[in-house]
C-alpha positions in Angstrom: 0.0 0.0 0.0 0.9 3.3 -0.5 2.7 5.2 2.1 1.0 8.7 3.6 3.9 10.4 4.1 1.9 12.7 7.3 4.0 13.5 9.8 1.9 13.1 13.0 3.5 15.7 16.1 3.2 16.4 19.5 5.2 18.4 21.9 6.2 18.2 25.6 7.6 20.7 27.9 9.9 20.6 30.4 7.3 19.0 33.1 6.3 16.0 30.2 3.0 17.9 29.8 1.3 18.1 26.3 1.8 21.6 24.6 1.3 21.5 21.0 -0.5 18.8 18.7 -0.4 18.9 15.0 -2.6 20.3 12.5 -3.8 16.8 11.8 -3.9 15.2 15.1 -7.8 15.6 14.9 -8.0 14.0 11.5 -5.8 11.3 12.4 -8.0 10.3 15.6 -11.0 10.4 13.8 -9.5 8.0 11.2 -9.0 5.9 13.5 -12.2 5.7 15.9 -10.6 7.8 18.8 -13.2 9.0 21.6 -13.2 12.5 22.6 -10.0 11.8 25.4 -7.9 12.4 22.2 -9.0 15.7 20.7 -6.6 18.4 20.6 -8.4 20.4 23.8 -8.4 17.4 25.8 -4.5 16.5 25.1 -2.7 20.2 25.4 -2.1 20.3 28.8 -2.0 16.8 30.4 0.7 15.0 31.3 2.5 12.7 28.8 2.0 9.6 31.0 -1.5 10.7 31.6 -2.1 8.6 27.9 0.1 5.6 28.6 -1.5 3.0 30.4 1.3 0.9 31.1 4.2 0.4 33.8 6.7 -0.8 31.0 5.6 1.3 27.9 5.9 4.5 30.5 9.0 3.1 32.0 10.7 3.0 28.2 9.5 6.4 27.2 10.5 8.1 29.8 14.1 6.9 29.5 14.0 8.2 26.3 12.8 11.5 27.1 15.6 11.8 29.4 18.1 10.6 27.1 16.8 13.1 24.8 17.3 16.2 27.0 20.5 15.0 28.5 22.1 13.4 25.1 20.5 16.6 22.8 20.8 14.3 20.2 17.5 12.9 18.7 16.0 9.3 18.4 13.9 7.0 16.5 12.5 4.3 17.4 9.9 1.5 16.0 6.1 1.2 16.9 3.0 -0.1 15.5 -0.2 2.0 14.9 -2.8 -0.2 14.2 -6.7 0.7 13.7 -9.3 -2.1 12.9 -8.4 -2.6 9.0 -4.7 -1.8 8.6 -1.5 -2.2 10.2 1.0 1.1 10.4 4.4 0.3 10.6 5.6 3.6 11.7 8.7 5.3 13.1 8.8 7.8 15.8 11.6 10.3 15.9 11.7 12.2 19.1 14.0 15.5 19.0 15.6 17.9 22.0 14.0 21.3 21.2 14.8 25.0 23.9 14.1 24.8 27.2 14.0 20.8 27.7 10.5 20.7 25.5 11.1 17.2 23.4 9.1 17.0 20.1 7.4 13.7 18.6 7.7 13.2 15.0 5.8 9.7 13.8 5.6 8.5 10.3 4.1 5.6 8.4 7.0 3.3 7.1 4.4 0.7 5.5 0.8 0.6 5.9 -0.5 -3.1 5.6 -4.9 -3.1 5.0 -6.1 -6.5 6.4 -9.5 -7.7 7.1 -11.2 -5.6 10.0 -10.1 -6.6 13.6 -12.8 -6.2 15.6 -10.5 -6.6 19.1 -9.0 -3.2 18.4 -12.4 -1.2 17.7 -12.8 1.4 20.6 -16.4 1.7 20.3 -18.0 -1.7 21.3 -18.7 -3.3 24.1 -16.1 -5.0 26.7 -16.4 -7.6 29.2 -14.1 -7.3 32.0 -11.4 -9.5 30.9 -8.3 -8.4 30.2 -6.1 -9.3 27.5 -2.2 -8.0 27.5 -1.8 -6.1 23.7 2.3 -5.0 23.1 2.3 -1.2 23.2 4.9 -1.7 20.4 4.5 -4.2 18.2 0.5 -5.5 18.8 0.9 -8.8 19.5 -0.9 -10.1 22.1 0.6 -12.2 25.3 -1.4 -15.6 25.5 -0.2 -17.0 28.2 3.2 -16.9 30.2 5.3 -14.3 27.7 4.2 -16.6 24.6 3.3 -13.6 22.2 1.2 -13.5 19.1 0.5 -11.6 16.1 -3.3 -10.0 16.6 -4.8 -12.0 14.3 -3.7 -15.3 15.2 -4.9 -14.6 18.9 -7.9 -13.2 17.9 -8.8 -17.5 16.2 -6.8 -19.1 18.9 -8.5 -17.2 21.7 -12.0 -17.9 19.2 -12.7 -13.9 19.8 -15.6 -14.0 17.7 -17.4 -16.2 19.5 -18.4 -14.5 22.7 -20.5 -11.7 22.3 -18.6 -9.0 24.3 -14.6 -8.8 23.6 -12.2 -8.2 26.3 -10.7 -5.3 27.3 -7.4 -4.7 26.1 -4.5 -4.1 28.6 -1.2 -2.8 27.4 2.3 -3.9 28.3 5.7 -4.6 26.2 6.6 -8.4 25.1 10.1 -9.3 25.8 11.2 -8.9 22.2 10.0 -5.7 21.6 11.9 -4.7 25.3 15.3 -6.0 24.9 15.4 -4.8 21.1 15.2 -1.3 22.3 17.4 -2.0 25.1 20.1 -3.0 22.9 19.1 -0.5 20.1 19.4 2.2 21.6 22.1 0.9 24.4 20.0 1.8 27.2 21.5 1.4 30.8 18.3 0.8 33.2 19.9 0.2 36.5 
């Protein structure tokens, strides 16, 4: 498929709250089913972390937000942004800007269409079940750190039998962990 070559940024001050979003945050959250907790007056002006759900997602990011600021030397890094019917294969370059404000700068790499997911629609109903979905990559943990590509869960885990989904959970698989680790030569002790 074709790659949108959008940029996608966001800026955050000194404090990791949101100041700035992009002309076409909005567009981009509606493209994608986002609720109102990601329009443009709800972001400016909450913390960073506020949107990550995560202890080990947060606990990534915010080594390299300090790396960032300390290093002054910008980043990019891997992630996946998938919506229902496509998978975004996207970078994310995060740059020291004055005054310890760090800028976000995602791209599509490759965008992949695929037959609708309906485990990552935002807009039907849950049960309360939880199910572990890798911030980075989206595979999803079945059982004891054995990860999975979405789509192979979604038939092993027969998600389109019940009639209510479960709610997905975020964390960070172990591949997706120690490749930035050693990517990026990270230090975490």
């Amino acid at each position: 498929m074709t790659v949108d070559k959008k940029v996608f940024i966001y800026r955050i001050d000194r404090d990791d709250h949101v100041v700035y979003v992009g002309d076409n945050w909005q567009a981009f959250a509606d493209e994608n089913g986002a609720t109102a907790s990601c329009s443009p007056d709800f972001v400016v002006g909450r913390s960073l972390w506020h949107f990550i759900s995560d202890a080990e997602t947060e606990h990534l990011y915010k080594i390299l937000v300090e790396r960032v600021r300390i290093s002054r030397s910008s980043i990019r890094v891997p992630i996946r942004c998938d919506s229902p019917g496509l998978r975004r294969f996207m970078e994310v370059e995060i740059h020291p800007l004055k005054d310890n404000v760090v800028e976000f700068r995602s791209s599509a790499l490759r965008v992949e269409p695929r037959e609708s997911v309906d485990l990552l629609r935002g807009d039907i109903s849950r049960t309360e079940d939880l199910l572990r979905i890798c911030s980075f990559c989206k595979k999803i943990d079945m059982s004891n750190n054995h990860w999975v590509e979405t789509e192979r869960a979604v038939k092993e885990l027969d998600l389109f039998g019940p009639k209510a989904l479960p709610l997905l959970t975020h964390g960070v698989c172990p591949s997706c962990y120690e490749s930035w680790i050693a990517d990026l030569d990270l230090d975490t002790e």
